[in-house]
C-alpha positions as a Markdown table, in Angstrom:
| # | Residue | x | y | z |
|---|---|---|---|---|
| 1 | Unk | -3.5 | 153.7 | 187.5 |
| 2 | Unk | -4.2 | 157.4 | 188.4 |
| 3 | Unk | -7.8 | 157.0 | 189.6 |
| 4 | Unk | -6.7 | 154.2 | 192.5 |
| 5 | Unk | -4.9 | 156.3 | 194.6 |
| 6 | Unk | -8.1 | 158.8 | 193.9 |
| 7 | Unk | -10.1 | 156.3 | 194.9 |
| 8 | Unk | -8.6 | 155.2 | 197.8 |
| 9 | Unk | -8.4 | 158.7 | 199.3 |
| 10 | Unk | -11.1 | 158.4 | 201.2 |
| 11 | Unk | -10.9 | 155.4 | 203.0 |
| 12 | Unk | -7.2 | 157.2 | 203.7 |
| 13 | Unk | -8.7 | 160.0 | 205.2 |
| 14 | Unk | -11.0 | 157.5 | 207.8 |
| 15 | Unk | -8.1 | 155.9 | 208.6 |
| 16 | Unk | -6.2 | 159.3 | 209.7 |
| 17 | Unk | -9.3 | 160.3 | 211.3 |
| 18 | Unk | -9.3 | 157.0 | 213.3 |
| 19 | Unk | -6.6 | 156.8 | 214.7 |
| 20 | Unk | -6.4 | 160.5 | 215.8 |
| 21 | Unk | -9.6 | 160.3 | 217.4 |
| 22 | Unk | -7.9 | 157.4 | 219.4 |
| 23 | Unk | -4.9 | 159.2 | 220.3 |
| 24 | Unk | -7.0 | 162.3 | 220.6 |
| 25 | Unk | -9.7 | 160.5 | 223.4 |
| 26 | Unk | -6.6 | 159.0 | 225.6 |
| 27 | Unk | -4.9 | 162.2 | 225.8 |
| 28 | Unk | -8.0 | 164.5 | 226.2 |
| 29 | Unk | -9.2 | 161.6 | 229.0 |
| 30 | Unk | -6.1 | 161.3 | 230.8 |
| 31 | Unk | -5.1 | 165.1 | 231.3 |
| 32 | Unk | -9.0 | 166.2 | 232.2 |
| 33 | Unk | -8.9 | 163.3 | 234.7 |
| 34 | Unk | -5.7 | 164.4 | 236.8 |
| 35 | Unk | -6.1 | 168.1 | 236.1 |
| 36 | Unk | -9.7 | 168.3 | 236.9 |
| 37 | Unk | -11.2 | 170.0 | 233.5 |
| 38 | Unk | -14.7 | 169.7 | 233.3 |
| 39 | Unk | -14.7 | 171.0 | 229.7 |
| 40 | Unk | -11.3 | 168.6 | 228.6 |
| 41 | Unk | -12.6 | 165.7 | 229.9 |
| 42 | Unk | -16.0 | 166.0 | 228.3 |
| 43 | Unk | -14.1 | 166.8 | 224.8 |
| 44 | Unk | -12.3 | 163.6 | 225.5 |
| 45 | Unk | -15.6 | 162.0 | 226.1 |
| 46 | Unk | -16.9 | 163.3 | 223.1 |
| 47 | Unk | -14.1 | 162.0 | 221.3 |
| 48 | Unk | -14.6 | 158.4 | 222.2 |
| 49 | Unk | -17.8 | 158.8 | 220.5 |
| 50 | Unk | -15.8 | 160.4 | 217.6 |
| 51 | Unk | -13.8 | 156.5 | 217.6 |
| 52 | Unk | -16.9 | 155.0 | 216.9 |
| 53 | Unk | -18.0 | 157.3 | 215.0 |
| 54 | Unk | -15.0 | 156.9 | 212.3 |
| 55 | Unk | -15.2 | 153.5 | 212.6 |
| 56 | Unk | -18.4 | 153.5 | 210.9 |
| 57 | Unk | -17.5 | 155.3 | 208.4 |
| 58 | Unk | -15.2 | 153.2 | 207.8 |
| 59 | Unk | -17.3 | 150.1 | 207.3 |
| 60 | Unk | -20.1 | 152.1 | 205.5 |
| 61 | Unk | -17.3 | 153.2 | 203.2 |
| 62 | Unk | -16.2 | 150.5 | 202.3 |
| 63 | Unk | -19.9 | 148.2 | 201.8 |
| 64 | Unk | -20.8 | 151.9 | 199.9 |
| 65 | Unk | -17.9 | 150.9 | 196.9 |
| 66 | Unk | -19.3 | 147.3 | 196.8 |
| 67 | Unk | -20.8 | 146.9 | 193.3 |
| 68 | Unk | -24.6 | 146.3 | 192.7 |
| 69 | Unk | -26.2 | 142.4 | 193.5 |
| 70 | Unk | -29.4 | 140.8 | 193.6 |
| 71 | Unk | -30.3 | 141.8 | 196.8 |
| 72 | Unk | -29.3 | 145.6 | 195.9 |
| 73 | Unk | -29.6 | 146.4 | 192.7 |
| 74 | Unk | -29.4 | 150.3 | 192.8 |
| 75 | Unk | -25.8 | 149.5 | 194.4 |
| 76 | Unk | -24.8 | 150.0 | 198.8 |
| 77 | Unk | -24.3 | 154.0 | 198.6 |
| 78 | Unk | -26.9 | 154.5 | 201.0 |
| 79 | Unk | -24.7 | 152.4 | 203.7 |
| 80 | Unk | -22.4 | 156.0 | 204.1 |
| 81 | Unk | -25.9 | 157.8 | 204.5 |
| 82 | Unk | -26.4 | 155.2 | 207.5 |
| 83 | Unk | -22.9 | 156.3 | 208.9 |
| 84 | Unk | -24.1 | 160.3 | 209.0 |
| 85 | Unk | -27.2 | 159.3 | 210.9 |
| 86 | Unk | -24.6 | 157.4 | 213.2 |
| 87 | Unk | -22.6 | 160.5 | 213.5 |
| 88 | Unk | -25.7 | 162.8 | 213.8 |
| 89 | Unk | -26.7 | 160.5 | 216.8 |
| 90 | Unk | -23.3 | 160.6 | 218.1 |
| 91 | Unk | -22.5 | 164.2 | 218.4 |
| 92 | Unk | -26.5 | 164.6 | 219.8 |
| 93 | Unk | -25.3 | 162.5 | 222.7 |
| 94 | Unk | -21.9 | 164.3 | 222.9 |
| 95 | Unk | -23.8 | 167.6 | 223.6 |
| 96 | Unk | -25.9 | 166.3 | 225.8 |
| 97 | Unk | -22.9 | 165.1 | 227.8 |
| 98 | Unk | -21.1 | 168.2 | 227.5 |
| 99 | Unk | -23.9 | 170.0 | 228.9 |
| 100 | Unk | -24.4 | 168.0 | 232.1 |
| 101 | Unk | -20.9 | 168.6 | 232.9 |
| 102 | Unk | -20.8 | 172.0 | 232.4 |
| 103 | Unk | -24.3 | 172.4 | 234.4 |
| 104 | Unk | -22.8 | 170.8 | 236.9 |
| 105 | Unk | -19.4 | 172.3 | 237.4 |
| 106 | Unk | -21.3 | 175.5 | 238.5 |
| 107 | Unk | -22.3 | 173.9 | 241.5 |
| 108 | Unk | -18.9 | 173.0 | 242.5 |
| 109 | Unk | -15.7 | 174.8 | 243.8 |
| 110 | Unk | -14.0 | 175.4 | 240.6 |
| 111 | Unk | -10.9 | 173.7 | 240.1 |
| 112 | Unk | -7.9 | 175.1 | 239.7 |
| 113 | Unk | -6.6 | 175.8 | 235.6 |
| 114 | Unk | -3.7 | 173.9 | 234.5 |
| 115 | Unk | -0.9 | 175.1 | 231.5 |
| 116 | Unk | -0.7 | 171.1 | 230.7 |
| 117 | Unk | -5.0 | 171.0 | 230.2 |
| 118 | Unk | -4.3 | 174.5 | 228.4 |
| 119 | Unk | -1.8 | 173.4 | 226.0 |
| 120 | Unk | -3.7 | 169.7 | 225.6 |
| 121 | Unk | -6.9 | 172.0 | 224.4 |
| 122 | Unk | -4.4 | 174.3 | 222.3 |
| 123 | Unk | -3.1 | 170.9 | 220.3 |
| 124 | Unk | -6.4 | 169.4 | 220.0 |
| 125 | Unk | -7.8 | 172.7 | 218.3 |
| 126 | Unk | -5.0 | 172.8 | 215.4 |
| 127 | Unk | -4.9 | 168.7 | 215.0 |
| 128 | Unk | -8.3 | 169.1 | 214.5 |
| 129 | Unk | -8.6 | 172.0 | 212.2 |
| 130 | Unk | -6.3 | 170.3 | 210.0 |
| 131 | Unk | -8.3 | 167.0 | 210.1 |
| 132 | Unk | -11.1 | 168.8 | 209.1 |
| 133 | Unk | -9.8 | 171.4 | 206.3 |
| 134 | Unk | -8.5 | 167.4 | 205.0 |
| 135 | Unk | -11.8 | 165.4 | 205.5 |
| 136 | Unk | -13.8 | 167.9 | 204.0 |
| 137 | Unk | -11.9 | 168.3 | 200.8 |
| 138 | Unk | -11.9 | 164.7 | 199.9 |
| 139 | Unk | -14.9 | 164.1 | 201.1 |
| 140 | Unk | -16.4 | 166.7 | 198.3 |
| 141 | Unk | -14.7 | 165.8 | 195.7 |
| 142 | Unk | -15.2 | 162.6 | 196.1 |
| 143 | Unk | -18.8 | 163.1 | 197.0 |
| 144 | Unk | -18.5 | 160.8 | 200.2 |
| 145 | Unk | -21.7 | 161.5 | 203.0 |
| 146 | Unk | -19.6 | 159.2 | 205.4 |
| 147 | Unk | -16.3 | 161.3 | 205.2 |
| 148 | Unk | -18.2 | 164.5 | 204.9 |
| 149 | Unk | -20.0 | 163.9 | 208.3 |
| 150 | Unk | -16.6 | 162.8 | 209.3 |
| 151 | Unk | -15.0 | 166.2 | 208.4 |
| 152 | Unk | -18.1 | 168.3 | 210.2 |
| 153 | Unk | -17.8 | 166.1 | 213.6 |
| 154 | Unk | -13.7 | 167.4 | 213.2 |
| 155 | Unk | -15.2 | 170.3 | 212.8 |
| 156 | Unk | -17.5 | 170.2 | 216.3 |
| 157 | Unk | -14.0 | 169.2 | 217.8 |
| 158 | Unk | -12.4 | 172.0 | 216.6 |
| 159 | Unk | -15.5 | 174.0 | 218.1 |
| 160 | Unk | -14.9 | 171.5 | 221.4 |
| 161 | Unk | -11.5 | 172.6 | 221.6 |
| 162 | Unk | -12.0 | 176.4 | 221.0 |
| 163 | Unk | -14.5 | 176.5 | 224.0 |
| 164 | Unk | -11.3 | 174.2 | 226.1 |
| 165 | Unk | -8.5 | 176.8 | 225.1 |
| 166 | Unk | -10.8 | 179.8 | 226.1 |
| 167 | Unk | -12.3 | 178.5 | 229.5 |
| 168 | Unk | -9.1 | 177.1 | 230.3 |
| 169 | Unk | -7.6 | 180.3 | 229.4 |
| 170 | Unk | -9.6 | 182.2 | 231.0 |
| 171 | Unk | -9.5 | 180.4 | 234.6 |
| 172 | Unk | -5.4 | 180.8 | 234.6 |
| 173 | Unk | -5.4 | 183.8 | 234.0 |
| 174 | Unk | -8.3 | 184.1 | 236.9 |
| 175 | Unk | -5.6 | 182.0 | 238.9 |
| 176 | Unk | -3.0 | 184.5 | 237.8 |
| 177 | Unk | -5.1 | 188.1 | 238.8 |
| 178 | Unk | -7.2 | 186.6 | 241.4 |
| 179 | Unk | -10.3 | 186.7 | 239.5 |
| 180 | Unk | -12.3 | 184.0 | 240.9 |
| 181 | Unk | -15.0 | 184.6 | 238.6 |
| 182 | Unk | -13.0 | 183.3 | 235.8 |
| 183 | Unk | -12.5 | 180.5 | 237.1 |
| 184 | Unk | -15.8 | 179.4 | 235.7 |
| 185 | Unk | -15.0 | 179.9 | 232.0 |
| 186 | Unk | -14.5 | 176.7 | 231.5 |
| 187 | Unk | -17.9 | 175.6 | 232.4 |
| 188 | Unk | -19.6 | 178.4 | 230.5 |
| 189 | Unk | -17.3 | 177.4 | 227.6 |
| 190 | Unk | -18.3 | 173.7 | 227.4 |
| 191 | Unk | -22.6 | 175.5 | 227.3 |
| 192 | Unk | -21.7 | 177.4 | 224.2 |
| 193 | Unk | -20.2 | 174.0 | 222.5 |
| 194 | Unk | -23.2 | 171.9 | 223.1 |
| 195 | Unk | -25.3 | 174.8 | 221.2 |
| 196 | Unk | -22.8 | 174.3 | 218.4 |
| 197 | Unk | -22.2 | 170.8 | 218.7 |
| 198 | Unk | -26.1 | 170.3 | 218.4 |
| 199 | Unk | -26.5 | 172.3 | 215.4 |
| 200 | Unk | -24.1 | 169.9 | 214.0 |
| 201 | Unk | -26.1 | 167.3 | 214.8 |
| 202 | Unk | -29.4 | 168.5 | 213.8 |
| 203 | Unk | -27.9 | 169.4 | 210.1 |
| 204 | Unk | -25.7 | 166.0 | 209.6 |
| 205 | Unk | -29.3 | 164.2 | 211.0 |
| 206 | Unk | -31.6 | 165.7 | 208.6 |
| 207 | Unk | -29.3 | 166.0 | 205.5 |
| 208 | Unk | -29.0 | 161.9 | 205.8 |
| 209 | Unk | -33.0 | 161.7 | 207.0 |
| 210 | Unk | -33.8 | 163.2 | 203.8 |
| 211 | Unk | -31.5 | 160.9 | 201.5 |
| 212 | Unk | -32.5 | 157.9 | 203.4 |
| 213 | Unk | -36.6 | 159.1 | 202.7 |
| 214 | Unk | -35.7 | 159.6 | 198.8 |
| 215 | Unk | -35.7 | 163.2 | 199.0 |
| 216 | Unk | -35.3 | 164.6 | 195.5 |
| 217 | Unk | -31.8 | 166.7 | 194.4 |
| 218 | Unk | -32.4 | 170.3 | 194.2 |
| 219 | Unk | -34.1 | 171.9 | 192.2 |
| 220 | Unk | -31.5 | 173.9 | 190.3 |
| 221 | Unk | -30.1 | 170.2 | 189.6 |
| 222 | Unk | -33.1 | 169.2 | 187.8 |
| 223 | Unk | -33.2 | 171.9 | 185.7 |
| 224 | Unk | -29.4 | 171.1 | 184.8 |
| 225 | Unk | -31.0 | 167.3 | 183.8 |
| 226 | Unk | -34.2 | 169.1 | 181.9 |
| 227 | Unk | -31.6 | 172.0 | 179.6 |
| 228 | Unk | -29.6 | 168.6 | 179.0 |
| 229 | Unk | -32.5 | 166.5 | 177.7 |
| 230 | Unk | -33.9 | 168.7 | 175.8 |
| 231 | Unk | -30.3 | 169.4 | 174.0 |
| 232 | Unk | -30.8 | 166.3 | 172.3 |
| 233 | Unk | -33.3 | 166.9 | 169.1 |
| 234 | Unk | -34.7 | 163.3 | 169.1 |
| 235 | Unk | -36.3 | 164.1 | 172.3 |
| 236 | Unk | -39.1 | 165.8 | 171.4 |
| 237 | Unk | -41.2 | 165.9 | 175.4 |
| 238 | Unk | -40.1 | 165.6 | 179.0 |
| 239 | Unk | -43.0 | 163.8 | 180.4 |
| 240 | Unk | -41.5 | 163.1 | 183.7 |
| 241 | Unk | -37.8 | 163.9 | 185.5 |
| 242 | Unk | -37.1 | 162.7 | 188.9 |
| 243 | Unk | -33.3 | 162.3 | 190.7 |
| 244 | Unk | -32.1 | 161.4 | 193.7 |
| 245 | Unk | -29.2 | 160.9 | 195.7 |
| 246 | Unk | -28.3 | 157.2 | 196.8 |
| 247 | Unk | -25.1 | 158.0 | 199.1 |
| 248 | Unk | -22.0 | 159.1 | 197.0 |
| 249 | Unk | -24.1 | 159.0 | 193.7 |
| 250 | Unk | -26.9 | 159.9 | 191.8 |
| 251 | Unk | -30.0 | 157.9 | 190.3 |
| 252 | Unk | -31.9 | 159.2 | 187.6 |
| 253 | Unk | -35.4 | 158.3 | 186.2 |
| 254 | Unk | -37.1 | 159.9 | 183.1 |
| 255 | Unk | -40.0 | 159.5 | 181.0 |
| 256 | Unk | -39.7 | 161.5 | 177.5 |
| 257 | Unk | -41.9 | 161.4 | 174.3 |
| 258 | Unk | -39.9 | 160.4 | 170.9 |
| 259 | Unk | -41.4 | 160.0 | 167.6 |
| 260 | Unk | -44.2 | 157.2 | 167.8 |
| 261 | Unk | -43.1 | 155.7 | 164.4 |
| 262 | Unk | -39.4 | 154.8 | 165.5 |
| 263 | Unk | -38.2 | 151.3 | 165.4 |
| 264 | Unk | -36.9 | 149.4 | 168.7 |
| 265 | Unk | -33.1 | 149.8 | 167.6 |
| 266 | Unk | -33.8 | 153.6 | 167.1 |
| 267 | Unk | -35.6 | 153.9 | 169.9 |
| 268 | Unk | -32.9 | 152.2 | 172.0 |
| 269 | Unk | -30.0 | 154.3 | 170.6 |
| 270 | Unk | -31.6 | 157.2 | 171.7 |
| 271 | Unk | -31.6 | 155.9 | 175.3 |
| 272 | Unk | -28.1 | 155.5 | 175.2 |
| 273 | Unk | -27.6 | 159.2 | 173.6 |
| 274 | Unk | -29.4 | 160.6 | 176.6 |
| 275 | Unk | -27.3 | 158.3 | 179.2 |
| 276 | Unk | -24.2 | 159.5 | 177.5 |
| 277 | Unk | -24.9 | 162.7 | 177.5 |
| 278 | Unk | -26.2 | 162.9 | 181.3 |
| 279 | Unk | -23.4 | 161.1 | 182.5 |
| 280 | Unk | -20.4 | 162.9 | 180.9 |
| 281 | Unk | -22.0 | 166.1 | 182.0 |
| 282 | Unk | -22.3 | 164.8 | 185.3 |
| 283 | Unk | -19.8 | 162.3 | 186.9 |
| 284 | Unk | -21.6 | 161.7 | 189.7 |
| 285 | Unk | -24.5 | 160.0 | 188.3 |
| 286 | Unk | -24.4 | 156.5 | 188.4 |
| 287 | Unk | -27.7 | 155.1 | 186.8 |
| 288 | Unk | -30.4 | 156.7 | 184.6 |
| 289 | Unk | -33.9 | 155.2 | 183.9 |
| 290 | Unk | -35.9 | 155.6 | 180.9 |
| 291 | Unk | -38.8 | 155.1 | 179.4 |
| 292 | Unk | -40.2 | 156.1 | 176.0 |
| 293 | Unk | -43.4 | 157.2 | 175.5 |
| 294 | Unk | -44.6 | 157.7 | 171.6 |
| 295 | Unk | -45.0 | 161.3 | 170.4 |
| 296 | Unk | -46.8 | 162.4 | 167.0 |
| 297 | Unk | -46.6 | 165.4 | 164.9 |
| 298 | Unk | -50.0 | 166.8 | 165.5 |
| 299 | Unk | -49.7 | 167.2 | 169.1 |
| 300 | Unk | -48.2 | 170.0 | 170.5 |
């Protein structure tokens, strides 16, 4: 009963995000419109694509839990990997955005700063520091890709939002001293979030390129796998160790030398000592591989 709720946490945590980013969008849309913030509005632009974006984690999420068929018999994990390439795309096209507005609101008379934008910007940046601080820790510890790139495009909100408060900031209180210069903070705020906003972008994009092309775990991993297989005395060579990530879990596939003169049902207990032993040592891995390959006492 305990691990359901566990479970479900996740898909939770989308949800939350979801309908934030909806809320989020309208308000962010609706106050940049009538109060002419360049920087606002293009954060409420940014988080329409933040709607969609949580949307498909959503669905990846929940084809990612669906066990493993026919058609897919290493299991779905790789649909949340899809989602992060979704989000990577997403926040790319967000910065782009972002940065054609700002470009351009230098070559326009600078409106004039509003308390209602500031304070908009000023709730945005804690709603989404707590989304994100949320997201994040769920999403690694339940190992989720979907809700992790979730949590880091909070995170470019957050980053969104900073650059709002500041360049807002900044113009009232050019309003207030007669600093015209100020004025264009926000512009130059809404450059410096489309060089954060796009590093985002580039490290959500290649962390799922590299699951999605079978990269292999790291190497410290592997040698976590190698000091466990070579725990167990029956094994007597590691012939070949190769893991990967498939979404939320773990695949791994081995070839090790056991004595040639073994019979089938010895052979095959073995197999399930060194699956036993993996797994319990490492929760996240969902499948391991093996082959046997005969080993004799005069080799070396």
């Amino acid at each position: 009963m305990s691990q359901k709720p566990i479970a479900n946490a996740p898909l939770i945590a989308v949800w939350i995000s979801l309908i934030s980013n909806i809320v989020l969008t309208i308000l962010k849309i609706v106050v940049g419109t009538i109060f002419h913030s360049p920087v606002l509005l293009a954060d409420g632009y940014h988080n329409a694509g933040d709607v969609v974006a949580s949307a498909a984690a959503l669905t990846s999420m929940r084809i990612s839990k669906r066990p493993a068929d026919e058609d897919h018999p290493y299991g779905h994990g790789k649909a949340e990997v899809i989602s992060s390439a979704i989000v990577a795309i997403i926040l790319g096209l967000a910065a782009i955005y972002i940065a054609y507005e700002s470009i351009s609101a230098f070559f326009n008379e600078p409106e004039k700063a509003s308390m209602i934008a500031f304070v908009t910007a000023v709730v945005s940046l804690v709603w989404k520091q707590v989304l994100y601080l949320y997201t994040i820790r769920i999403g690694k510890k339940a190992n989720s890709k979907g809700l992790i790139a979730t949590a880091y495009d909070h995170l470019a909100d957050v980053y969104a939002s900073l650059a709002a408060v500041l360049g807002i900031g900044l113009a009232l209180i050019g309003d207030f001293y007669h600093f015209k210069i100020l004025a264009y903070g926000d512009p130059i705020a809404g450059i410096i979030v489309t060089v954060l906003v796009f590093k985002l972008a580039y490290e959500i994009g290649k962390e799922a390129l590299d699951t999605l092309m079978e990269k292999s775990v790291s190497p410290e991993r592997l040698n976590d796998f190698t000091a466990l297989i070579n725990s167990i005395p029956e094994v007597k060579r590691i012939d070949r160790l190769r893991a990967r990530e498939h979404g939320h879990y773990v695949l791994v596939d081995l070839r090790v030398g056991v004595h040639g003169e073994l019979t089938v049902q010895e052979g095959h207990d073995i197999i399930r000592k060194i699956k036993r032993v993996i797994k319990e040592n490492n929760h996240d891995v969902d499948e391991v591989l093996i082959h046997l390959n005969p080993w004799y006492d005069d080799e070396k």
